[in-house]
C-alpha positions as CSV (number, residue, x, y, z in Angstrom):
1,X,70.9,71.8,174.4
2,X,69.0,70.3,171.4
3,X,67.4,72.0,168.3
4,X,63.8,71.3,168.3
5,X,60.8,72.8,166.1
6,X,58.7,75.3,167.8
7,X,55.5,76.5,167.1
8,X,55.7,80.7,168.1
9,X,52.4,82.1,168.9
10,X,51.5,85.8,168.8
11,X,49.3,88.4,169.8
12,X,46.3,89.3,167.6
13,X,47.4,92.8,168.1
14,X,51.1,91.9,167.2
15,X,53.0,95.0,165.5
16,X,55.4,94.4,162.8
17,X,58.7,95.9,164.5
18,X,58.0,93.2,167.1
19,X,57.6,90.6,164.5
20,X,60.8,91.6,163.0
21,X,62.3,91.9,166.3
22,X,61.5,88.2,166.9
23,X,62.5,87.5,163.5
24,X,65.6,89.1,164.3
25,X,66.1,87.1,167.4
26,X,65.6,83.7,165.9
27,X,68.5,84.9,163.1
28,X,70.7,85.9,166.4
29,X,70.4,82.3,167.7
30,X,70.8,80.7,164.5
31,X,67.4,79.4,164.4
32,X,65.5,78.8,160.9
33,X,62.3,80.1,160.4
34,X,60.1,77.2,158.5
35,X,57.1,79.2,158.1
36,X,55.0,82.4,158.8
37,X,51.4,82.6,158.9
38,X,49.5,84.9,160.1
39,X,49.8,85.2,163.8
40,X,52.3,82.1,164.0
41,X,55.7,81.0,163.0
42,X,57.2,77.6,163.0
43,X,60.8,77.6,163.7
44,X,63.7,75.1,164.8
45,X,66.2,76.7,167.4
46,X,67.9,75.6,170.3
47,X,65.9,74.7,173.3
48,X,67.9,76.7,175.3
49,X,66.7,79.3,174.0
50,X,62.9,79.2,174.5
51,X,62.6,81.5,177.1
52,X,64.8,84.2,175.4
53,X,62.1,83.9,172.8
54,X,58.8,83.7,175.2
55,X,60.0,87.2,177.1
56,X,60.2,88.8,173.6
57,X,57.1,90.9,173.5
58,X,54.1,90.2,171.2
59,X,54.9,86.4,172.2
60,X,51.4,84.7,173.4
61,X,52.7,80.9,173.7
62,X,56.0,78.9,172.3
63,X,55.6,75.3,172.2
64,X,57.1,72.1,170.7
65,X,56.4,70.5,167.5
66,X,57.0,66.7,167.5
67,X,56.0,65.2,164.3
68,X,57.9,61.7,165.2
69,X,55.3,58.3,165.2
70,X,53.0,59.9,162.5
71,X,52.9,58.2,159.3
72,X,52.8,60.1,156.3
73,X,49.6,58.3,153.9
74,X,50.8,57.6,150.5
75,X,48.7,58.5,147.4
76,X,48.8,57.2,144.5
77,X,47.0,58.0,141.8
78,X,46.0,55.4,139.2
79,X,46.0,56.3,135.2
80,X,43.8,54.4,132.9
């Protein structure tokens, strides 16, 4: 059991009593939701949990987010 960032996936044709429902969900497992965009939400939650959230309906695809080994480029930004 780890907690691990998931990108969720859903239908184009996605209603939004089954986004709230996954919404829901995510709050029932004490995931956190780190952002909604249109057809997709990034959330962190337990990875025993995935498949509770794939059978949820509306789902298309839940996958993990690793962001570990990427550097982040600094800018700076010179005055004169």
């Amino acid at each position: 059991m780890v907690f691990e960032i998931y990108l969720i996936s859903l239908n184009e044709n996605t209603s939004s009593p089954e986004v709230e429902q996954i919404l829901r969900t995510l709050d029932r497992i004490r995931g956190k939701v780190n952002m909604v965009a249109e057809n997709s939400i990034i959330a962190s939650f337990d990875n025993a949990y995935v498949d509770t959230i794939r059978n949820k309906t509306g789902v298309k695809l839940v996958g993990g987010i690793n962001f570990k080994g990427r550097k982040v480029k600094k800018v700076v930004k010179r005055e004169s």
